[in-house]
Structures are given as structure tokens and as C-alpha cells.
C-alpha positions as CSV (number, residue, x, y, z in Angstrom):
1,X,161.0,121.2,120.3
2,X,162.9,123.0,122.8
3,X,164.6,125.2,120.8
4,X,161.1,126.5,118.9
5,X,159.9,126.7,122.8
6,X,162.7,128.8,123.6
7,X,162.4,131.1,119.9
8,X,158.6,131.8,120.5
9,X,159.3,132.7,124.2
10,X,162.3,135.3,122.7
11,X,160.0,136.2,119.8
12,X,156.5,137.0,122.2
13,X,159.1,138.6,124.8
14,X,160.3,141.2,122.5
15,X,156.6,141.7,120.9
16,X,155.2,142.8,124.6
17,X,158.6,145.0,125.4
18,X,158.3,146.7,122.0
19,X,154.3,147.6,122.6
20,X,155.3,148.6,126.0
21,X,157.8,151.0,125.1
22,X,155.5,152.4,122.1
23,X,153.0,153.4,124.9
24,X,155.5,154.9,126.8
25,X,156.5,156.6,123.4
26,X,152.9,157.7,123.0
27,X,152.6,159.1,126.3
28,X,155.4,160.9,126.6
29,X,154.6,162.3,122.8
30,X,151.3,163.6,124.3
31,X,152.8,165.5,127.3
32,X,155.6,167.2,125.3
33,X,155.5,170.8,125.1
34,X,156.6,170.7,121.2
35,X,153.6,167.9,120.3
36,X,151.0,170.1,122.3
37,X,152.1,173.4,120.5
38,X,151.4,171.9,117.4
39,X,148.1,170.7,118.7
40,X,146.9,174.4,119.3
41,X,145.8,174.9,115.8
42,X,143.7,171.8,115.8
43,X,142.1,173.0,119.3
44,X,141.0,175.9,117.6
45,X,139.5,175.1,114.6
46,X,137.6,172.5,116.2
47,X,136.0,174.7,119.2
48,X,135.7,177.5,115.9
49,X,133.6,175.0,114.2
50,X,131.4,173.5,117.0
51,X,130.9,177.4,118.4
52,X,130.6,179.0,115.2
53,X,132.3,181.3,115.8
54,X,136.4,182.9,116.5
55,X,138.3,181.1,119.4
56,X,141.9,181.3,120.2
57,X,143.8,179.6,122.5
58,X,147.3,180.2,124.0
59,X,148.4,177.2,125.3
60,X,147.0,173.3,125.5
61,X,148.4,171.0,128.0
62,X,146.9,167.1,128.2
63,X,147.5,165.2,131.1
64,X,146.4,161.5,130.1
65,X,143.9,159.9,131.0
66,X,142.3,162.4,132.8
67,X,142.7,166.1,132.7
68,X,143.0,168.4,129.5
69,X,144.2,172.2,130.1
70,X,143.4,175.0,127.8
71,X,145.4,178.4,128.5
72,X,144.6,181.8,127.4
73,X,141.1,181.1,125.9
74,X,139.2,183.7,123.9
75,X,136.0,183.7,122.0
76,X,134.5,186.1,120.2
77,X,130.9,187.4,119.5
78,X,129.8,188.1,115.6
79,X,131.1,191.8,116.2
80,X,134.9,190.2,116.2
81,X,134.7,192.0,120.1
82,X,135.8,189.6,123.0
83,X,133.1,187.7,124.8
84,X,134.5,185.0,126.5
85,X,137.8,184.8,128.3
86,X,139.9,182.8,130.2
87,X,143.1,182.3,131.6
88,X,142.3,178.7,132.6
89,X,140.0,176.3,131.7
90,X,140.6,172.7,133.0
91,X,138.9,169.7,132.1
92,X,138.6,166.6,134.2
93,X,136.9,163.6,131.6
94,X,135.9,160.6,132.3
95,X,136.6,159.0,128.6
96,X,137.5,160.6,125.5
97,X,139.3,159.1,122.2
98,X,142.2,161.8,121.3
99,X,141.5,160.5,117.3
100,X,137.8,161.6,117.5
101,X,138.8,164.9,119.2
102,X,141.2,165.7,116.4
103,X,139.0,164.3,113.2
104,X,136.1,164.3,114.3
105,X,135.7,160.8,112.7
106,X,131.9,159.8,111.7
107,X,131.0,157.8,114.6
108,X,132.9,160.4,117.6
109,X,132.9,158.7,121.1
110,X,131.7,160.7,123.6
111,X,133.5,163.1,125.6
112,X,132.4,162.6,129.3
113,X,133.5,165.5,131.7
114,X,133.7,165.3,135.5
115,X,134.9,168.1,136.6
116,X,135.2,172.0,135.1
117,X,137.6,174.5,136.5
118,X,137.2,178.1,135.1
119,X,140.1,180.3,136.2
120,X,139.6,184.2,136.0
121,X,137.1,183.7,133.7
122,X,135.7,187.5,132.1
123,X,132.4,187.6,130.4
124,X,131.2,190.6,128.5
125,X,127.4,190.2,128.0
126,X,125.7,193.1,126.4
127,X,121.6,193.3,125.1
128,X,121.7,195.1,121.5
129,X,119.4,198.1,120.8
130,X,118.2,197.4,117.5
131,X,116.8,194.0,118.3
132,X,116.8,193.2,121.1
133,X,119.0,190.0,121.5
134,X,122.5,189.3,123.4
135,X,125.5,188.8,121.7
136,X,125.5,185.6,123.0
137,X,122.3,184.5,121.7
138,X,124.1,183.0,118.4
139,X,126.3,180.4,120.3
140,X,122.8,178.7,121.4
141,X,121.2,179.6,118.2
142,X,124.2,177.4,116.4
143,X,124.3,174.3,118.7
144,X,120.3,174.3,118.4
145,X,120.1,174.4,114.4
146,X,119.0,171.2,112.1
147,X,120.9,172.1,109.2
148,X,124.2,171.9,110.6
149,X,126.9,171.0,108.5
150,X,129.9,170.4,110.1
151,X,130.1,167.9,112.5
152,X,129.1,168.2,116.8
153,X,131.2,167.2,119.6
154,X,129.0,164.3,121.7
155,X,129.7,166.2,125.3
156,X,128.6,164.1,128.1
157,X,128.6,166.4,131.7
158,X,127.7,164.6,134.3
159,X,126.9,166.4,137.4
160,X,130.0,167.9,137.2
161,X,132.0,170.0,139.7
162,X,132.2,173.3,138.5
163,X,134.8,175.7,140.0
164,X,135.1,179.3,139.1
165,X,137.6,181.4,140.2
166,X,138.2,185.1,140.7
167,X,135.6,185.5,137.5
168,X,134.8,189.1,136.2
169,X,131.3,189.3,134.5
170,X,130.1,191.9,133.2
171,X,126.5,192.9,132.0
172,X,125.0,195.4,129.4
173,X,121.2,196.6,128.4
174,X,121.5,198.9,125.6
175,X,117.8,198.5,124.8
């Protein structure tokens, strides 16, 4: 009796220290530079899809559990011009699942954000001659349709704190 005692004690021992160190494994996976580089692609196509339209990114950088750190952000309008860009954007979240993020499985948790930091942001807005509209109309136009095919992003902000710095935003009226 002892000896099975002493066998399941060895046997659960080695189960906890092996989980443990596959965490650890996990983690440290996340925060290196090579894993994250590979990530980019996957950041992109996502944000692509859920924006409709073009959006590159130059660096990603996740800080489990709480802060996720896009670099060098760009996104363009429908005339392949630059609308959006940012050399920073940082995201504090309250809860995410880094599966759903990726695969956008069926049933996606939501993403709950806290905190947005916007770091020289630069906005081109312009107000087309021939009717009328902005070029940024179509990014509200998208997240507002019913016949959306791919899936959406379940983003949660709640009251968040919203820090912009040294922004440049610029405003034109063609019409």
C-alpha cells in the first residue's frame, strides 16, 4: 500500500511539474520575437476582413494577459491611398481567447478592451466631389451590413481610457 502511495504521489508530482513547465513554454512562445513575427500575417488578414478593407502591420508584440501592441499600422481607403496610420496602437483587454482571435472559431469570446493608446496616429479624411461621401464612410457602411459573410470580432469597450498622442489629422471638402 505504501509503495502505490508513494508511485501515485511520484506519478501526480510529475503530472503538475510537466503542466507547469508547458505554461511556462506557452508563455514564453507568445512573447518571442520569432512566434510574433509569424503572427503578423494572421493580424492582418483578420483586421483586412473585419474592416473590409487593406491593413498592414509592421510589428505585433503580446504581453499576456493584458496588453497587445500593434506597430506600424496602416489602412487603406477603397482608393488603395492611406487613411489610417499609426505608429502605435496599444491595447489594454480585459479578456480575450488568443484561439478565437486567430480562427475566428464559431462561437468567438469576446474581446473586452480597457484601455486604447494611439501613438502619432495620422488621419487623412477627405469629402469626394462626385458624391458626396468620405472615404471613410465604407468602414461603417461594412460593420453595419446584414449580409456579411465573413465572420465579426465581438469587441467589448468599456469606458475605456483612450490616449492619443502627438496625432496629425487632416481634413478635406472637395465638394
Amino acid at each position: 500500500m505504501k509503495k502505490v502511495l508513494h508511485y501515485s504521489w511520484r506519478v501526480l508530482r510529475s503530472t503538475v511539474l510537466l503542466l507547469v513547465l508547458l505554461v511556462m513554454l506557452v508563455l514564453w512562445g507568445l512573447r518571442a520575437p520569432w512566434f510574433q513575427q509569424k503572427l503578423i500575417p494572421h493580424v492582418e488578414r483578420i483586421l483586412s476582413e473585419q474592416l473590409k478593407t487593406k491593413v498592414s502591420v509592421g510589428g505585433f508584440d503580446i504581453d499576456l494577459p493584458a496588453r497587445i501592441m500593434l506597430e506600424d499600422v496602416r489602412i487603406e481607403d477603397q482608393l488603395g491611398n492611406t487613411m489610417i496610420g499609426l505608429d502605435q496602437l496599444r491595447l489594454s483587454v480585459a479578456t480575450f481567447s488568443i484561439f478565437d482571435l486567430l480562427y475566428l472559431s464559431e462561437a468567438p469570446s469576446p474581446i473586452s478592451v480597457r484601455q486604447v493608446a494611439l501613438l502619432h496616429p495620422e488621419a487623412f479624411i477627405f469629402k469626394s466631389r462626385q458624391d458626396s461621401s468620405l472615404n471613410i464612410d465604407f468602414l461603417f457602411k461594412s460593420s453595419s451590413s446584414s449580409e456579411t459573410t465573413s465572420k465579426r470580432l465581438d469587441l467589448t469597450i468599456e469606458a475605456p481610457d483612450i490616449m492619443v498622442l502627438a496625432g496629425e489629422f487632416t481634413y478635406v471638402d472637395s465638394t
